[in-house]
C-alpha distance (Angstrom), angle and dihedral (degrees) to the residues before:
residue distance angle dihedral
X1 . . .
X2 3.78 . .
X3 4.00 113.9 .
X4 3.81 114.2 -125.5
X5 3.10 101.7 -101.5
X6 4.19 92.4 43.0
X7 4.25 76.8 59.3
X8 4.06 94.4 52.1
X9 3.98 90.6 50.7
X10 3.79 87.7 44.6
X11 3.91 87.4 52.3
X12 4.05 91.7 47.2
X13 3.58 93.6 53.3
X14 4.11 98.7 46.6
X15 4.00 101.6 114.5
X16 3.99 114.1 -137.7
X17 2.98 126.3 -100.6
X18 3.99 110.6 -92.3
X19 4.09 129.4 -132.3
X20 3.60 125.1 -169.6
X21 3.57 129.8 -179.3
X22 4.01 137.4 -164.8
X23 3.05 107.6 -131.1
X24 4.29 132.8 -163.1
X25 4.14 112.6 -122.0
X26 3.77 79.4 -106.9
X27 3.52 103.3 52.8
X28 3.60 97.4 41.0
X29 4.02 85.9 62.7
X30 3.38 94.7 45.8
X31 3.48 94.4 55.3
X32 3.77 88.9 47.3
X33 3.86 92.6 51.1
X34 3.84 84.6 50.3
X35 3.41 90.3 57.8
X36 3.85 97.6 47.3
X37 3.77 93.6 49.7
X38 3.94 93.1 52.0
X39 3.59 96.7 38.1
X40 4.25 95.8 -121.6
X41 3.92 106.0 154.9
X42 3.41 89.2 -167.0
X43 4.26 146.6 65.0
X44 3.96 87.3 -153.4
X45 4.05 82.0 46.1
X46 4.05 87.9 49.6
X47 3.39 102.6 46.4
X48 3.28 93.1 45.3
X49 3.78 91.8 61.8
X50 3.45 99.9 39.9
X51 4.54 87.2 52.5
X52 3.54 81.3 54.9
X53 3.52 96.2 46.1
X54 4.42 89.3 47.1
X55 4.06 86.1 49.1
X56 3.85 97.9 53.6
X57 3.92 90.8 44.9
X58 4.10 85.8 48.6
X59 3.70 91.7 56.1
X60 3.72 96.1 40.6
X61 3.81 81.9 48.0
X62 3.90 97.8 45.0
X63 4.33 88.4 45.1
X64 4.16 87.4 58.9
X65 3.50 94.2 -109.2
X66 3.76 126.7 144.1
X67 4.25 118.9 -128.0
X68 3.50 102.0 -139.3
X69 3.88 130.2 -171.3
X70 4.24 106.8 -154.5
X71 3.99 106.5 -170.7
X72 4.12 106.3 -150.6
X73 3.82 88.6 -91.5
X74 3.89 93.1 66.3
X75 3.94 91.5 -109.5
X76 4.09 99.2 144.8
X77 3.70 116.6 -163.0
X78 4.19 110.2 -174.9
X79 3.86 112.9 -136.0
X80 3.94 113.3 -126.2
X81 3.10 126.8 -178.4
X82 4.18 126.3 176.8
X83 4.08 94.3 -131.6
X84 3.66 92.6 37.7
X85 4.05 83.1 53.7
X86 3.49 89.1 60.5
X87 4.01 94.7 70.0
X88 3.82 98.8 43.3
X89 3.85 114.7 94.7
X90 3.62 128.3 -103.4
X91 3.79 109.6 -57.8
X92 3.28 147.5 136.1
X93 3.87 117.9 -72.6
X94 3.75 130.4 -166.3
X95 3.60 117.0 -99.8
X96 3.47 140.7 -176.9
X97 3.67 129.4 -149.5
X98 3.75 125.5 -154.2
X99 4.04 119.0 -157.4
X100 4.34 96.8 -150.5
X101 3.54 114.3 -159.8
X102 3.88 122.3 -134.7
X103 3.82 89.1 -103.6
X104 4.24 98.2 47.8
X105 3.84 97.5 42.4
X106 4.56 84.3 51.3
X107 4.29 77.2 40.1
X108 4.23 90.3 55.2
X109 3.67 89.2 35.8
X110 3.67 87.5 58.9
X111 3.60 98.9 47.8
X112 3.75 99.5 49.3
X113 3.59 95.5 47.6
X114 3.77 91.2 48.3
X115 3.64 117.9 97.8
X116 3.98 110.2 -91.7
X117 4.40 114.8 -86.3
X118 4.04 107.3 -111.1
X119 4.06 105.3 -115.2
X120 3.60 114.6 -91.8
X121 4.11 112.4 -111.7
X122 3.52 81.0 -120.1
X123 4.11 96.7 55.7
X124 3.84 83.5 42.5
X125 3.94 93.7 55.2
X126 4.18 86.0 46.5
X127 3.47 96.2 50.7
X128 4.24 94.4 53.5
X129 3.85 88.5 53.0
């Protein structure tokens, strides 16, 4: 059995676990323009904040509270979020209801068993960045 102190220098030496992401042209320069504006050197540094960040809005989520962003005018606008949904208890959520007529529910039956559109050249150019 391993001495204490064998154990401590065993603990030292674990590596971290690792994370890598794929990430779109645009992404990738958003994070790095996130990074310049708060001053993180780092993409450990970064996604560290930004977990942080995701577990205090699961809690607030999860306790029934509302995340709210109030612009210096009093003008509130509520941040939702699908996944974030998920953890908040049983409540209420908005909902929209569509009346179809006979003719647009045979139009969107059409469409989705149609074969898919080729991009445009000009989607494909705005999707590299």
């Amino acid at each position: 059995m391993p001495s204490t102190r064998a154990r401590k220098k065993q603990k030292k030496m674990a590596r971290k676990p690792k994370f890598q992401a794929d990430l779109a042209p645009i992404e990738d320069r958003l994070v790095r323009s996130l990074k310049d504006e708060l001053q993180i050197s780092s993409n450990s540094d970064f996604m560290a904040e930004a977990v942080a960040l995701f577990q205090w809005a699961v809690a607030e989520r999860r306790r029934g509270h509302k995340i709210v962003s109030e612009s210096k005018t009093g003008e509130k606008q509520v941040l939702v979020l699908p996944r974030l949904e998920r953890v908040a208890p049983e409540c209420a959520l908005p909902s929209v209801s569509i009346d179809w007529s006979q003719r647009e529910l045979e139009s969107l039956m059409e469409l989705t068993a149609a074969e898919p559109a080729s991009p445009t050249e000009a989607l494909v150019r705005a999707m590299r960045g």
